[in-house]
N, C-alpha and C positions, 0 to 999 in steps of 0.2 A: 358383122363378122368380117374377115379376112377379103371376101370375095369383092366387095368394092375398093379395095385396094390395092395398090402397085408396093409389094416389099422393098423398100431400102437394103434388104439384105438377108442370104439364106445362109442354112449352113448341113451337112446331111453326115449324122451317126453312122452306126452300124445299123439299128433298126429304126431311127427316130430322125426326123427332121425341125428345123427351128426357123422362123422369120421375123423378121421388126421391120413391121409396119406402124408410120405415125406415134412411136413412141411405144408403140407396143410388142411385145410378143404373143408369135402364135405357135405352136407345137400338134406333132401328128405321128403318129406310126407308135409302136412298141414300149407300152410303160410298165415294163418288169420291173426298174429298180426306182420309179418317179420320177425318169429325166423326162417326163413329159409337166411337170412341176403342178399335177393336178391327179385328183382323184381318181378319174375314171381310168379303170382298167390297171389301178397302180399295184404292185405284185404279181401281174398276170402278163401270160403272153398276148393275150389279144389286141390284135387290131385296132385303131382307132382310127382310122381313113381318113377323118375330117377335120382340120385345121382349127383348133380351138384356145382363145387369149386365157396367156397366164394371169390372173389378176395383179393387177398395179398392186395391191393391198402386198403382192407375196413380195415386190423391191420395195418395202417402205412406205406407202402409200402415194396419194394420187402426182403427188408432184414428182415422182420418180419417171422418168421418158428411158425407154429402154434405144442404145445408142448400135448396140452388137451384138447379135449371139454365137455362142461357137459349138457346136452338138459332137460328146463324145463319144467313145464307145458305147457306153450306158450311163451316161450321165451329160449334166448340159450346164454351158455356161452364160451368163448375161451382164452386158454391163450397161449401167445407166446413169445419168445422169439427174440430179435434184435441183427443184427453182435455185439454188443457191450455188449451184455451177459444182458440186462435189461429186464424184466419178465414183461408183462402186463396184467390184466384182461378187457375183452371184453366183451360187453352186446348188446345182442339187442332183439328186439322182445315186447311182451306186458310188459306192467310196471302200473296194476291198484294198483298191493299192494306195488309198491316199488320196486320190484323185478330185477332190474335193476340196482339196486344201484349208482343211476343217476337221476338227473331232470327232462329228456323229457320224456312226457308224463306220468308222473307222478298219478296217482288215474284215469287217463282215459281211457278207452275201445280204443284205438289209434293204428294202426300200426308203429311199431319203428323197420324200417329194417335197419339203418344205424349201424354198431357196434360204441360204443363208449366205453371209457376209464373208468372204475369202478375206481374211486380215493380209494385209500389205501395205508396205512405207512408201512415200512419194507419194507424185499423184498417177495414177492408170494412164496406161496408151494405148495396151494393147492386151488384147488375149486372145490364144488357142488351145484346143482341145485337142491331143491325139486320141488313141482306144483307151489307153488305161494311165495318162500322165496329161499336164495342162502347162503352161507356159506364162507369163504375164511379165509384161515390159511397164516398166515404172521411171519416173524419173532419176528414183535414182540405181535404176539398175533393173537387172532379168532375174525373174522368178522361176522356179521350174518347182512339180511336184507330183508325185504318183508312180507310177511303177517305173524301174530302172533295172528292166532286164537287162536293157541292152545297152 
């Protein structure tokens, strides 16, 4: 688990927190809409106090090394990297505003615990999460998507 290890890097939602350690992520707090990218407790308010790894299976499989995570409102982002040096951005969790920057479940109050693949041109450099919008800096340019109240 987490506990013999020094995070590379955290990041803290509204109710949910993220960390990559050694390649990995770990995820804790509030999985109402699956941004904790696992089962337990996914749809509910409950608590889950204890820091527990996304499966490498859910970015691809084993060769995927998780490089960043950025934890949103109610949903959470990761990006990783593959033996073959390719950068992907990963979403999962609520998507009413788009925020996902992805089709499933798209404008509805849904749990989306599965990560899936953000399509984006160039290669990745960067990504953040605000509460209900995400960001993503590529080579060849800046991404933005999800809510635009403001």
């Amino acid at each position: 688990g987490m506990e013999e290890m020094v995070p590379e890097g955290v990041s803290a939602g509204c109710h949910h927190s993220l960390a990559v350690a050694q390649g990995r992520v770990y995820a804790w707090g509030s999985n109402s809409n699956g941004q904790l990218g696992q089962v337990r407790g996914a749809g509910f308010t409950t608590a889950n106090p204890a820091p527990a790894e996304i499966a490498r299976s859910s970015f691809g499989g084993a060769s995927a090394n998780a490089t960043h995570a950025a934890a949103g409102g109610t949903f959470s982002l990761v990006e990783t990297v593959d033996a073959a040096g390719v950068k992907k951005l990963w979403s999962f969790g609520a998507n009413r505003f788009g925020q996902l920057g992805r089709a499933v479940g798209a404008g509805l109050d849904s749990t989306n615990l599965q990560p899936g693949v953000v399509p984006l041109s160039g290669e990745l450099r960067q990504a953040a999460a605000g509460r209900h919008h995400a960001l993503a800096l590529t080579s060849l340019g800046l991404y933005s998507w999800g809510g635009n109240r403001f």
